[in-house]
N, C-alpha and C positions, 0 to 999 in steps of 0.2 A: 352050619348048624345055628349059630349065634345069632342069623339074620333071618330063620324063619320058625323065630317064636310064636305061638298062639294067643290070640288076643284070648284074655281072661273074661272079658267081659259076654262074649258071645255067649261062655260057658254057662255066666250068668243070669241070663234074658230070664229062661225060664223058672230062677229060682224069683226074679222079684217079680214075675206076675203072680206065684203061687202065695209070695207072700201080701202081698198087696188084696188079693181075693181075702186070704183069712184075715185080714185087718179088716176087709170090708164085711166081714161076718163075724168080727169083734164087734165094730161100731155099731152094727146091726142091730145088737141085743143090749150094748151100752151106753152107748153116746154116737145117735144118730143124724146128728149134725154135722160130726166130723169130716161127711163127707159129703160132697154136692155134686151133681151130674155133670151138669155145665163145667164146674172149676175142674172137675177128674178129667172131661172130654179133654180141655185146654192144655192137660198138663201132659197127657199124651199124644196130642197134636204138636206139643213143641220138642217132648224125647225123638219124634220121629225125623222132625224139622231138621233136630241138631245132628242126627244121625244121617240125612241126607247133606249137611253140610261138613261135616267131618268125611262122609266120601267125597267130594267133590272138591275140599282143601285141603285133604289130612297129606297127598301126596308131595304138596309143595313146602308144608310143614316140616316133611319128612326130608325133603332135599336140603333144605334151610341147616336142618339136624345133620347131617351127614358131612354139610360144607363145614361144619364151626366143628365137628369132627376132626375133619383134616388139619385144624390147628390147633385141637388139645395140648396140654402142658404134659400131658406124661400118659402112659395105659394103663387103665384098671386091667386084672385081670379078671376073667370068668370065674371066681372062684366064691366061695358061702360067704365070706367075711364082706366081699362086694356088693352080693346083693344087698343085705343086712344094709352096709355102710349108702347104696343109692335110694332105699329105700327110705332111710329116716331123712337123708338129705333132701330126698325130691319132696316129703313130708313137711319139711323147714320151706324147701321153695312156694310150695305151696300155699304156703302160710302168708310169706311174703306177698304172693298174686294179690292172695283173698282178699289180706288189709288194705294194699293198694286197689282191690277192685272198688271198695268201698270208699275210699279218702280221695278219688283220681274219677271226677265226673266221666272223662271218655271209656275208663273200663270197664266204672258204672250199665255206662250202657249197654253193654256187652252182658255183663251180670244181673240186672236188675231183673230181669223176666223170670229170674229160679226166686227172687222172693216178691213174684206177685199176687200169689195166691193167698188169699184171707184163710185159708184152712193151710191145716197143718198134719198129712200124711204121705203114707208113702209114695204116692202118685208123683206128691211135690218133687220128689227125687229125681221124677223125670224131666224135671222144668230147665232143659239145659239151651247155653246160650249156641245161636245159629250166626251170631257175628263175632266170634271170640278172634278170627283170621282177622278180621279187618283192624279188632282193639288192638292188634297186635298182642295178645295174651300168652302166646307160645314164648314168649320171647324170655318169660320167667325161668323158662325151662332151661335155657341156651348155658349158663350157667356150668351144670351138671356135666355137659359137652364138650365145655371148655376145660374141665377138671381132667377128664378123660374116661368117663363112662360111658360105653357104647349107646347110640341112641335106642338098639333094642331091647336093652336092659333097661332102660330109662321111660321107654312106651309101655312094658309092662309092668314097673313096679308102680307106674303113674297109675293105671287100670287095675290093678289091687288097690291102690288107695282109691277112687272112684268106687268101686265095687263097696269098702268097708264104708264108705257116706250114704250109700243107699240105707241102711237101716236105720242109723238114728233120726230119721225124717219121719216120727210117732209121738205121738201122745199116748201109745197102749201101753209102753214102758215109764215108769216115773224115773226112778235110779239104782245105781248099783251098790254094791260095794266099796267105800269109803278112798281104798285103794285102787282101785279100779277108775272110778269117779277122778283121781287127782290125776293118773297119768292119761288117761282115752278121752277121746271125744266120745260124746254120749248122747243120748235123746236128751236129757236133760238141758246139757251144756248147745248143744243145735238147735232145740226151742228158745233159746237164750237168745242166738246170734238171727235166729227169724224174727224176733218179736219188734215190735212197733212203740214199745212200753220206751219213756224215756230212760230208766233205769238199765236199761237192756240195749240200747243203740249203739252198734256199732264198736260188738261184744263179740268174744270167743271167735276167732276167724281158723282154728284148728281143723284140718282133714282128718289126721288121726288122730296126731298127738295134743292134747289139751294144754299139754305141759309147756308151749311155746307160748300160750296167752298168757298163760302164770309166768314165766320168762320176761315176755317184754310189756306185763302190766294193760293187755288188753282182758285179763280174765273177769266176768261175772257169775254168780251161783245164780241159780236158780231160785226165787225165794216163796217157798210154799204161801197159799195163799193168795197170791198177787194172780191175778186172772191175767195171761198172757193173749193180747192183741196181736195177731199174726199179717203177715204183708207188709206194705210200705209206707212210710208217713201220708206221702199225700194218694189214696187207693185209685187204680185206675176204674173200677166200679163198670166196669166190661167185661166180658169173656172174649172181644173179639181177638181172635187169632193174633195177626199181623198188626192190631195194636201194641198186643202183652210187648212181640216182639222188638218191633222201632220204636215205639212212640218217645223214649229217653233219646235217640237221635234225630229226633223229628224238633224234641226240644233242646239239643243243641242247638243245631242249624236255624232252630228259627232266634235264640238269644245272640247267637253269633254274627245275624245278619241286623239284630237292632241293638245292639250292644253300640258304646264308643271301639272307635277304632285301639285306641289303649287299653281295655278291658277286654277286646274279644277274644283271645287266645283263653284265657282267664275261665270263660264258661264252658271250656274240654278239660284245663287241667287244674281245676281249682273242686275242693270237696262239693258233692251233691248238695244242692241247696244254694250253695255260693251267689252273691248277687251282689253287681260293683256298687248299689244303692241302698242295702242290708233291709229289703225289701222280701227278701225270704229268710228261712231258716234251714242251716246246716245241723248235722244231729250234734256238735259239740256243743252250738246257740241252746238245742232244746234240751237236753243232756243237763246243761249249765245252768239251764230256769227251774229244772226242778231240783236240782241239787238246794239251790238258793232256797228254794221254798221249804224242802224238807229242815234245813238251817234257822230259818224264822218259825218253824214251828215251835210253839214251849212246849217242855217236857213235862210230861205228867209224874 
């Protein structure tokens, strides 16, 4: 019984096409910008993408999970207080991935394609990565494994959290409830960790819980007012397909192969932006320039 759980997610196809439709019959009548043919076509060329690359890896994933199984430290049991306890845990791991997807160029590349899109709806949702196997990303997961939680308890509480990231991918919500706001991830707080704005980079990395940014000092508010630029620092200014996807491994390999031989490792696992001649900018450089600037300004 334990091993032939139902994926949650299937359950949920049809509820985010439904929603996705009345979002696009919000913007319709609101703010018809929000959404662009091209960018939407993209972003479901790549849900599909990731969906045929989860069938084709998810089963060696799954062996991977199973082996680090056979050496757990102890068994959870099947019981409520478990879930509960895998749930918030795979929550925390998650967290951990995120920020490391963002500070770790190689997982970057892996990740980068969920924030390519200059719009900001729920389509974006489906902007999931088709090379997570090769970044090695599952491996956050292993973790949970080793505590002694069944890997199929651990595939589905991972697919509730997935399922609850899908909605706050909107601009048609602003915010909640004050209490609500500190403990959840929220549309708010996820146009935050999309945005482009130096005040906002490499911000709010929470699946569900928000309260882990607030925790380890990665948290930003939303700050009314400030018009949020969505995408990535430098925009890839394409729709093509198989660009969205490689093009951040296309520029590893090619800094890797003109790099000094002392630096090359450095442009897989040193933060996005990194450069042995500080010849670009990482978002803590551009983060740090406008902090300085808000600092020199006098106060009125």
């Amino acid at each position: 019984m334990t091993e032939k759980l139902f994926n949650p997610v299937d359950y949920a196809v049809p509820a985010f096409i439904l929603l996705i439709i009345l979002e696009m019959l919000w913007v319709r009548h609101y703010a018809p910008e929000k959404y662009e043919p091209r960018d939407t076509l993209t972003s479901l060329a790549l849900g599909t993408g990731s969906t045929v690359a989860g069938a084709l890896f998810g089963g060696t994933m799954l062996a991977i999970a199973y082996w680090g199984y056979d050496y757990r430290i102890t068994t959870i049991p099947w019981v409520w207080w478990a879930w509960i306890a895998c749930f918030v845990l795979d929550d925390f791991f998650y967290y951990v991935f995120h920020r490391s997807a963002h500070r770790v160029r190689w997982f970057w590349a892996a990740h980068v394609n969920h924030h390519s899109s200059q719009h900001y709806n729920l389509s974006t949702a489906l902007r999931q990565t088709w090379t997570g196997f090769f970044a090695f990303t599952f491996l956050f997961r292993l973790p949970l494994v080793f505590i002694g939680f069944h890997p199929a308890m651990i595939l589905f509480v991972g697919a509730i959290n997935l399922i609850y990231q899908f909605w706050i991918h909107t601009e048609a919500i602003y915010k909640f409830p004050r209490w609500f706001e500190f403990i959840m991830n929220t549309p708010s707080h996820h146009r935050v960790h999309h945005a482009t704005n130096p005040r906002y980079l490499d911000r709010n990395y929470a699946g569900v819980f928000i309260i882990w940014d607030r925790m380890f000092g990665t948290f930003t508010e939303e700050v009314e007012g400030e018009k949020i630029r969505f995408g990535i620092v430098k925009q890839l200014g394409t729709f093509n397909l198989l660009w969205s996807v490689f093009h951040e491994w296309v520029g590893i390999a090619r800094d890797i192969w003109s790099a000094p031989w002392k630096h090359k490792l450095s442009y897989a696992w040193r933060p996005p932006g990194w450069s042995h001649d500080n010849s670009r900018d990482t978002s803590d450089m551009i983060r740090q320039r406008w902090l300085d600037r808000q600092t020199e300004q006098p106060a009125e």
